[in-house]
N, C-alpha and C positions, 0 to 999 in steps of 0.2 A: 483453664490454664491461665495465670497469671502471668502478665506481658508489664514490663516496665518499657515503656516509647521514650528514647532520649534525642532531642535535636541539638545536636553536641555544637560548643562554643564557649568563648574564655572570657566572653562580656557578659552573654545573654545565653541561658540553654531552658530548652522547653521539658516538659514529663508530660506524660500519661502513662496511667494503669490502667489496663481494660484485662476486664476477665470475660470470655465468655460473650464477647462484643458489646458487653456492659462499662462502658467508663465512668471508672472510681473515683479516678481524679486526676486532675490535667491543674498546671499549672506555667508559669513564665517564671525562672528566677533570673536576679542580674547579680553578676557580681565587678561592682566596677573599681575596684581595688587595681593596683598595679598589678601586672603579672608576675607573681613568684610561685615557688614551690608552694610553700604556704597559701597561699588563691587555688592551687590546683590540687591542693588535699581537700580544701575547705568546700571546693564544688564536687569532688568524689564525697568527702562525708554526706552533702547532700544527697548525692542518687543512692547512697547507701543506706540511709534513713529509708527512703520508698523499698531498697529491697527487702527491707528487715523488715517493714510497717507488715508488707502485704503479701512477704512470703513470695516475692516475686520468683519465677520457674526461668524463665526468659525473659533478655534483656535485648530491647533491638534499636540501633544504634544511627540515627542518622546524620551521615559525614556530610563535610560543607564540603566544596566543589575540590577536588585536589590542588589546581591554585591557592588556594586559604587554607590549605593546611601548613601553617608553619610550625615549629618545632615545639611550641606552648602547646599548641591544639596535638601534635603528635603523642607528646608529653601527658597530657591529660587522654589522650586516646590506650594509651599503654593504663594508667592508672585505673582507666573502667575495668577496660578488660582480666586485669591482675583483680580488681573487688568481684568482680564478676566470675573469674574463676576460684577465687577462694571464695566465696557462696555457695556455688554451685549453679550455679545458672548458664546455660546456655546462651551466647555471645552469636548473634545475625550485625549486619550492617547494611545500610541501604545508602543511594546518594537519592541527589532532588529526583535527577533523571529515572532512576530505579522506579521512582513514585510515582513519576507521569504515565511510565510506560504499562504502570499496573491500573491506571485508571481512566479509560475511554473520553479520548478527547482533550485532555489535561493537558496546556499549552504553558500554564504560569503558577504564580502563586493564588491569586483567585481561585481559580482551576481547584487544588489542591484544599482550600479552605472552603468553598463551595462543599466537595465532596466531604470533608471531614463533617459540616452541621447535618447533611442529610440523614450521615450515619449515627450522629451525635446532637441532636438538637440542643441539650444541655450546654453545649459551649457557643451557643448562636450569640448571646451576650457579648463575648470575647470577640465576637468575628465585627458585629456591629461597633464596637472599638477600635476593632482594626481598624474597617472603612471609614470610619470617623477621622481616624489620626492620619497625621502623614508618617511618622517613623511606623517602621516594623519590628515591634517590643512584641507583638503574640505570635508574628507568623513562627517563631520556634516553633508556640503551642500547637498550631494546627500542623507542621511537621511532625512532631512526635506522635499525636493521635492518628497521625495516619500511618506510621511507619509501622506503632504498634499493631496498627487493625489490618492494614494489608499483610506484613509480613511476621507479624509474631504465631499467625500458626497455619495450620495445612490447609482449611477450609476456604 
């Protein structure tokens, strides 16, 4: 089953595609453009791209903390979900908290990106960046690879 992981956001949003607990591909996009309509079609045509690329089945969606959702982020949250149902794709949503609680002992973002390389060693590159830098430009990324692997399917 094909899983599009989105760690949803109007600066910075992460992706993964895992088929089959196979990741296809994970990436960080930024868009630091002012906020308009236009910034919030231009990051929907993005995850649109992945749905079409990969035939994506399920799309699963991780929210920043209800505090941060201001009306841009609600705004692009409607705009997923509207590509998402004119695709055909089936629309989950997870928060950080959802993530912790699915994975034993998961206190923080470490926590979270720890789990994501054991299950993914291929993005251990990514994580070593992380730890390197002080901003957090990938923790999108290990959000959405786990959103997708924990909750895009039954097993």
């Amino acid at each position: 089953m094909l899983i599009l992981g989105i760690s949803l956001g109007t600066t910075t949003a992460g992706i993964a595609v895992v088929n089959n607990k196979e990741l296809l591909q994970s990436q960080t996009h930024s868009f630091r453009e002012v906020w308009s309509e236009h910034k919030a079609d231009k990051i929907v045509k993005k995850f649109h791209y992945y749905i079409q690329q990969y035939r994506v089945e399920i799309v699963v969606i991780k929210l920043p903390p209800k505090s941060h959702r201001s009306p841009p982020v609600l705004l692009l949250l409607e705009k997923v979900v509207d590509l998402c149902t004119y695709k055909g794709c089936m629309v989950q949503t997870c928060t950080k908290q959802d993530i912790k609680r699915r994975i034993p002992g998961a206190k923080n973002n470490d926590d979270i990106m720890l789990f994501a390389i054991t299950q993914y060693p291929i993005i251990t590159p990514e994580y070593t960046q992380a730890l390197a830098g002080k901003n957090q430009y990938h923790k999108k990324l290990f959000e959405a690879v786990v959103a997708a692997h924990l909750f895009g399917s039954k097993d």
